[in-house]
VOGU-3710 file (C-alpha; in Angstrom, 3 decimals, decimal comma):
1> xxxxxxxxxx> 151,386/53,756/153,891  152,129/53,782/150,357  150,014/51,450/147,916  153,335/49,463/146,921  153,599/48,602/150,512  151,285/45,810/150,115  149,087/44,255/147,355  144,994/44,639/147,018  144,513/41,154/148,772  145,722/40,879/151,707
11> xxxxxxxxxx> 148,706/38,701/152,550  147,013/36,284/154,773  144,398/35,780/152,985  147,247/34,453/149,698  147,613/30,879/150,274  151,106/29,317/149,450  151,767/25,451/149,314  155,294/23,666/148,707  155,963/20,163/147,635  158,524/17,794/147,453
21> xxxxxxxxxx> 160,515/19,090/150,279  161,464/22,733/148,654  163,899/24,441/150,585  163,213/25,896/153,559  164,602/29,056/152,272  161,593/29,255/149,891  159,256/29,338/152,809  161,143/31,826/154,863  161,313/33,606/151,445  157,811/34,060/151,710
31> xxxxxxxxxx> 157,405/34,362/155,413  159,962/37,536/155,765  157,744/39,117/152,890  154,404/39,336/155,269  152,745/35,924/154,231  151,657/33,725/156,509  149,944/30,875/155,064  152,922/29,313/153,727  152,773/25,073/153,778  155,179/22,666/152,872
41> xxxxxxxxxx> 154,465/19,282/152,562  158,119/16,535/152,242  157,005/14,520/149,206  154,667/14,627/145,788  151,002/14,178/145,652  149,091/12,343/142,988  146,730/14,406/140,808  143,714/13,338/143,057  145,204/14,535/145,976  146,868/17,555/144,278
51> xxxxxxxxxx> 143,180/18,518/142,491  142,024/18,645/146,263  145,020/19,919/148,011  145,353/23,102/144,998  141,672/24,115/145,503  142,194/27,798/147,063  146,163/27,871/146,379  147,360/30,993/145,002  150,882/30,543/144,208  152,213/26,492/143,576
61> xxxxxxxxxx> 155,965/25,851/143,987  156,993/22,086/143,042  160,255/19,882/141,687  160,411/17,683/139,073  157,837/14,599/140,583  154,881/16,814/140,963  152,865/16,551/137,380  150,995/19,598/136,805  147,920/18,363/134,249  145,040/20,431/132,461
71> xxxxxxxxxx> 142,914/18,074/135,158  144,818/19,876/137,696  145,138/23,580/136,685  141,053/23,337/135,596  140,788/22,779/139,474  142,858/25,620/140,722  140,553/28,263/140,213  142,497/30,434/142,288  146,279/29,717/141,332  148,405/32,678/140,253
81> xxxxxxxxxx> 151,795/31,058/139,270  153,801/27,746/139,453  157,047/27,970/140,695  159,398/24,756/139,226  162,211/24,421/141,630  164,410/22,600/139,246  165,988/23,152/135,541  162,861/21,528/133,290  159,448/21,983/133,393  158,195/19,392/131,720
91> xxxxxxxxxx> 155,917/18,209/134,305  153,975/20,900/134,499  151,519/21,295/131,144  152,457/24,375/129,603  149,867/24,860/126,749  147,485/24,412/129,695  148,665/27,162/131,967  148,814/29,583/129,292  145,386/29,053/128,628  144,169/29,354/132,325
101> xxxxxxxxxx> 146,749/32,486/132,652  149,036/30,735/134,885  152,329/31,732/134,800  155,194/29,192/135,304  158,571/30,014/136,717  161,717/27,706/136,966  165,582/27,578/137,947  167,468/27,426/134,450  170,919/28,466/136,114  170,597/27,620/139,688
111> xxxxxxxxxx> 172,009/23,532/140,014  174,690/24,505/136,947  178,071/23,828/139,388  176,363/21,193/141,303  175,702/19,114/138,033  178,786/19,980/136,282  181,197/18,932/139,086  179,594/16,132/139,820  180,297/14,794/135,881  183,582/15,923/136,071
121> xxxxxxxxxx> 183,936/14,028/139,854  182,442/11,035/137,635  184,813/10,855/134,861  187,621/11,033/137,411  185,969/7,900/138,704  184,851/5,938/135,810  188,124/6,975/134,140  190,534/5,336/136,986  187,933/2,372/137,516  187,413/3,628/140,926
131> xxxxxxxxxx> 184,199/1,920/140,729  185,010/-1,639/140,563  188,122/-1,095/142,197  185,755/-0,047/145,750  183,867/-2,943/144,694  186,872/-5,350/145,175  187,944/-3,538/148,325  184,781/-4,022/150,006  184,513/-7,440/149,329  188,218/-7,984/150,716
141> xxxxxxxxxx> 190,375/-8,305/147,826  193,107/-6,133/146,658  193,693/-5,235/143,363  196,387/-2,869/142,792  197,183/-2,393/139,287  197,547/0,609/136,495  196,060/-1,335/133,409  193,472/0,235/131,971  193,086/3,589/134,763  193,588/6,989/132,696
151> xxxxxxxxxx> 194,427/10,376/133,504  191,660/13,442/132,172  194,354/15,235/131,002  194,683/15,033/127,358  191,881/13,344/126,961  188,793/14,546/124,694  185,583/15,489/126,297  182,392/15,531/123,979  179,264/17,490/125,067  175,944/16,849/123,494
161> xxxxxxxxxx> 174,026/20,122/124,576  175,976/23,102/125,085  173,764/24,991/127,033  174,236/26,445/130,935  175,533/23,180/132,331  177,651/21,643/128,973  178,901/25,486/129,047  180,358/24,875/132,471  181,067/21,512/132,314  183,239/22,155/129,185
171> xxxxxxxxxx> 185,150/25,162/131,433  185,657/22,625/134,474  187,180/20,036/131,626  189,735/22,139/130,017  191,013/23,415/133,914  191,536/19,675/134,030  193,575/20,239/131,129  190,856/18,386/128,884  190,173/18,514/124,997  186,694/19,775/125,004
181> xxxxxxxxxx> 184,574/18,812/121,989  180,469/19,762/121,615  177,222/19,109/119,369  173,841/21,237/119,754  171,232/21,647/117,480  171,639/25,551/117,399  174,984/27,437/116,966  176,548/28,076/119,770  179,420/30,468/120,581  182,471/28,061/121,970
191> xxxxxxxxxx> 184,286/28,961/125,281  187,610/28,707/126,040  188,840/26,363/123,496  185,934/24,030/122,751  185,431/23,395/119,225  182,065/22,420/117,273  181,105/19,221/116,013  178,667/19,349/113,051  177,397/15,894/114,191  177,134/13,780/117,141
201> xxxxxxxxxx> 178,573/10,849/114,966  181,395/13,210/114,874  181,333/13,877/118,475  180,883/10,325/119,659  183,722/8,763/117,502  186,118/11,139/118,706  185,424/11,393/122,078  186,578/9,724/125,165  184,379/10,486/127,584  180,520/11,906/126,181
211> xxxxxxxxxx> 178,701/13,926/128,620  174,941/14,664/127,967  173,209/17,889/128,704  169,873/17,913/126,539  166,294/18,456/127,679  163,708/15,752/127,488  161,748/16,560/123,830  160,101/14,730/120,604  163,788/15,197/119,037  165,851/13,639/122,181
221> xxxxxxxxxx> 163,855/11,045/122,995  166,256/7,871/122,655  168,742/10,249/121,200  171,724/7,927/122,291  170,354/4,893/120,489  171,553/1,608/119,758  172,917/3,276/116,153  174,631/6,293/118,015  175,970/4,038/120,839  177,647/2,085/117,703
231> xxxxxxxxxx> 179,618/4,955/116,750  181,063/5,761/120,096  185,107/6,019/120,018  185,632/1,790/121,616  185,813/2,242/125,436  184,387/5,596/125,391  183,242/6,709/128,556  179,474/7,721/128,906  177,487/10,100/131,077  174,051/10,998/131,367
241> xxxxxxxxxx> 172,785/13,628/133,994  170,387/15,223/131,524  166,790/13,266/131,040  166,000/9,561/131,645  164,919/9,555/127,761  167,661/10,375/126,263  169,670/7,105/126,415  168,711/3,634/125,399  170,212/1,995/128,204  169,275/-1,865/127,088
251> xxxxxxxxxx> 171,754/-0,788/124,204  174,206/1,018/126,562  173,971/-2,305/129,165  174,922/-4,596/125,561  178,143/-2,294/125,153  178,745/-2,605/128,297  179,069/-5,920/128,579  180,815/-5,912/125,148  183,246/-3,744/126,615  182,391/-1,023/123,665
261> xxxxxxxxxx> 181,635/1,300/125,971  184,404/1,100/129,349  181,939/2,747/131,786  178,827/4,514/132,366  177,548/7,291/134,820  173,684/7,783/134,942  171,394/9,968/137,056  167,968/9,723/135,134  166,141/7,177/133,993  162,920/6,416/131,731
271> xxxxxxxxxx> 161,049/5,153/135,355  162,060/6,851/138,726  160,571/5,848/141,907  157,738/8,359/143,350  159,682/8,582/146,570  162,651/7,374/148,327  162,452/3,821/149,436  160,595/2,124/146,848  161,894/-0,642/144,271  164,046/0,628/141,606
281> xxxxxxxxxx> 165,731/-1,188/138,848  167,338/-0,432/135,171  169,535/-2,818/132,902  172,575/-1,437/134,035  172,280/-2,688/137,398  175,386/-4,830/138,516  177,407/-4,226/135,174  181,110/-3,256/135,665  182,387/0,355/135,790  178,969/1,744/136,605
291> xxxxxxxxxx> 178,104/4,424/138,748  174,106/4,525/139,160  172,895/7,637/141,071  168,773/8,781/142,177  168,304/11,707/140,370  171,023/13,573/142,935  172,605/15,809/139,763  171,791/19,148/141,103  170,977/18,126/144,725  173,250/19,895/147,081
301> xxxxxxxxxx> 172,540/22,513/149,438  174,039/24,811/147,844  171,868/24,358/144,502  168,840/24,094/146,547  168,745/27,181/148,487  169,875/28,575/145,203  166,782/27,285/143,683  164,382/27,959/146,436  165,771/32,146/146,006  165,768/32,407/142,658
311> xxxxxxxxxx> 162,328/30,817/142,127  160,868/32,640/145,144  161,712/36,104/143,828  160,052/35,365/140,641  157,304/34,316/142,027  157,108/37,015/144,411  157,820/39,488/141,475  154,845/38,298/139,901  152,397/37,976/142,595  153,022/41,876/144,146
321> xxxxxxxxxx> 153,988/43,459/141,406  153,135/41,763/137,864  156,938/41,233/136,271  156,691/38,253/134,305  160,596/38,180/133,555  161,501/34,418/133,352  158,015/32,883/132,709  157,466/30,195/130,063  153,750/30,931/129,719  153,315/34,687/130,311
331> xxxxxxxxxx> 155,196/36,976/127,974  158,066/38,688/130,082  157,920/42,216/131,030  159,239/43,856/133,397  158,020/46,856/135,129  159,024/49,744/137,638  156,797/49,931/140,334  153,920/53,359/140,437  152,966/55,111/143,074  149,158/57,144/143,007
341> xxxxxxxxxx> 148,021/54,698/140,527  146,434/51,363/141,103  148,287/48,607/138,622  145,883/45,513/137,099  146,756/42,256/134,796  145,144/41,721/131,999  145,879/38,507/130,007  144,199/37,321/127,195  144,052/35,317/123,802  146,472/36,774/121,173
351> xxxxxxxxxx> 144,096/37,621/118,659  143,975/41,004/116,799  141,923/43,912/118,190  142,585/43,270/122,185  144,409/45,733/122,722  142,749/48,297/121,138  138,799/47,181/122,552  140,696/47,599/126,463  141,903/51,354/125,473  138,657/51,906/124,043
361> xxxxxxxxxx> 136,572/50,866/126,857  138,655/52,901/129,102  138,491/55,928/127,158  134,616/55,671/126,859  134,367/55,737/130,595  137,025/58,619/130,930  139,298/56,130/133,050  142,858/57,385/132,960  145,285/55,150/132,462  149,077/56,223/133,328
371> xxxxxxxxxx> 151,333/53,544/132,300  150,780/50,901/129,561  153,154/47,696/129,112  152,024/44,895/126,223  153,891/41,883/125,554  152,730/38,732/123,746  153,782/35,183/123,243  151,818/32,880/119,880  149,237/31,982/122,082  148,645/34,699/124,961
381> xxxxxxxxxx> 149,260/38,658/125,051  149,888/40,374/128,759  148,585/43,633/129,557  149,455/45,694/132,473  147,973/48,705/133,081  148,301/51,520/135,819  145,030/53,847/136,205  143,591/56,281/137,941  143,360/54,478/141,824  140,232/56,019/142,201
391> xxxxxxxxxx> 138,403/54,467/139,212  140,531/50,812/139,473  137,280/48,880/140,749  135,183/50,163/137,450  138,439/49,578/135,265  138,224/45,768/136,387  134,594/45,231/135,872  134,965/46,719/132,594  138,291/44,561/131,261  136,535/41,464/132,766
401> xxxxxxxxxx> 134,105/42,076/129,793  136,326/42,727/126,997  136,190/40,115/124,571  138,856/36,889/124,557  139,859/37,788/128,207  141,574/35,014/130,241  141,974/36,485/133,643  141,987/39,930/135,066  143,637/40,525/138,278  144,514/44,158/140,817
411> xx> 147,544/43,958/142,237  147,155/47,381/144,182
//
């Protein structure tokens, strides 16, 4: 059997535990690939019952209601990676995991179409006042009448955030034979016909329907305030699949009910419920022309098993055979595999001399190393190094000792 047919520990012995019902193609993921102690549990567990349930867990695979705290991580002595099934990863506590070695994984791409047509399938709605017009029919009265309902086309879409989904979205738009406007921070190359905004006081005047697509930071926190809202183009059209944060909504419920704003489609919010069932409520509840939605932008089945592969192989990647590619707390490498050597991890502070003190020690004790990949980040450099197989046991006693080491680990 050759060494890259399986990794120094062996695979039932690598413990594997999935929250917040991850789908099940994660687990068979896993499962095809020789491990066996693969759990999944439906929901999200509170940090006490996470700092117990994490003890011995190598590899961590969570969505977005799982938080992930330096409490936590200084519990999981064990734990190899953290797999985010989802776009952000700002539950999880980055600084942290770099400093414990952890490396973090996450979805960036995988929900894209999901979230995109569902704003587009929104502004169709909120556009026509399908909303209130179901409303009316369920409560037996009929109200047929063209005031006020829209077509898309011709009309101006304005995306704040022009990233993967405001990309797509922005494609979807103009195939509805949409204007498509956009803001972001950083320049960004325009597709199809979308032109730039150089402000989102620009963008919002102009617009007819505003579609958000920003992650949750210092900078967007209430980024649609009660200012911004101000400027919005009168009965502008406003969407929010992006973070709760973003929007103020008491200010977006006021121009709501001034009419200012003609309708609203919202997915996140500041508060969300731990799990489905329990008590939820937001301003905007019973206001006209308002489509209110649990967090559901990127869940279809589609996007999921998406998710659950593309997270999966990363994490896989990094457990058997140390590519970091994709990581936001390891510096990304990516490496062929070896055969007749035995490969090890080394990760450690980013501070001057590392590098040099592991060659040193290796060449002091004659320990031949045949491949050599270094990649750092501002806080963490990543070391992986293939040596002689039959000197791999010294080599980690050795670069456990070296000075500002985080973690060492053999992968085989």
């Amino acid at each position: 059997m050759s060494n890259l047919d399986h990794t120094s520990y062996p695979k039932d012995k690598i413990k594997i535990l999935f929250l917040e019902n991850i789908s099940e193609k994660a687990v068979q993921y896993f499962k095809h690939q020789g491990y066996t102690d693969v759990k999944k549990i439906a929901g999200a567990l509170s940090e006490e019952e996470l700092i117990k349930a994490i003890k011995d867990v190598h590899i961590l695979g969570i969505r977005s209601k799982t938080f992930i705290s330096k409490k936590v991580l200084d519990s999981a002595k064990k734990l190899q990676a953290i797999g985010c099934f989802c776009i952000g990863t700002n539950q999880v506590d980055i600084k942290a995991c770099k400093q414990k070695g952890v490396a973090v994984f996450n979805a960036p791409y995988s929900n894209t179409r999901s979230v995109a047509e569902l704003v587009i399938g929104a502004s169709i709605m909120l556009i026509r006042k399908i909303v209130d017009k179901n409303k009316a029919a369920h409560e037996g009265i009929w109200n047929k009448e063209a005031k006020g309902s829209f077509e898309l086309r011709g009309k101006t879409l304005g995306i704040i955030g022009y990233g993967n989904i405001g990309t797509q979205t922005g494609i979807m738009a103009e195939a509805m034979g949409m204007k498509v406007k956009f803001y972001d921070v950083e320049t960004k190359l325009p597709l199809g016909n979308a032109v730039s905004s150089k402000s989102i006081k620009e963008l919002v005047s102009t617009s007819d329907i505003i579609s958000i697509h920003v992650p949750e930071t210092s900078h967007t926190k209430n980024l649609i305030s009660k200012e911004v809202i101000k400027q919005c183009k009168t009965g502008a059209i406003l969407i929010n699949y992006a973070r709760g944060e973003v929007v103020d909504l008491d200010a977006l419920a006021d121009a709501l009910k001034s009419k200012h704003i003609s309708g609203a489609a919202i997915d996140v919010y500041p508060w969300e419920p731990e799990k489905n069932g329990d008590k939820f409520t937001t301003p905007l509840q019973g206001l006209s022309n308002v489509i209110l939605t649990p967090h559901i932008g990127g869940s279809t089945e589609e996007a999921q098993e998406n998710i659950g592969e593309d997270v999966s192989i990363k994490l896989y990647q990094y457990l058997e055979r140390g590519v970091s590619n994709g990581s936001l707390s390891i510096p990304p490498i990516g490496l062929p595999p070896v055969d007749g050597a035995h490969r090890i991890l080394h990760i450690h502070n980013n501070v001057p001399g590392v590098l040099s003190a592991i060659n040193t020690v290796m060449s002091k004790n004659k320990i031949n190393i045949v491949g050599q990949y270094l990649k750092t980040n501002e806080e963490i450099g990543y070391v992986v190094l293939d040596v002689d197989s039959k000197l791999s046991k010294q080599a980690i006693t050795l670069l456990r000792d070296v000075k500002h080491t985080i973690r060492v680990r053999m992968l085989y």
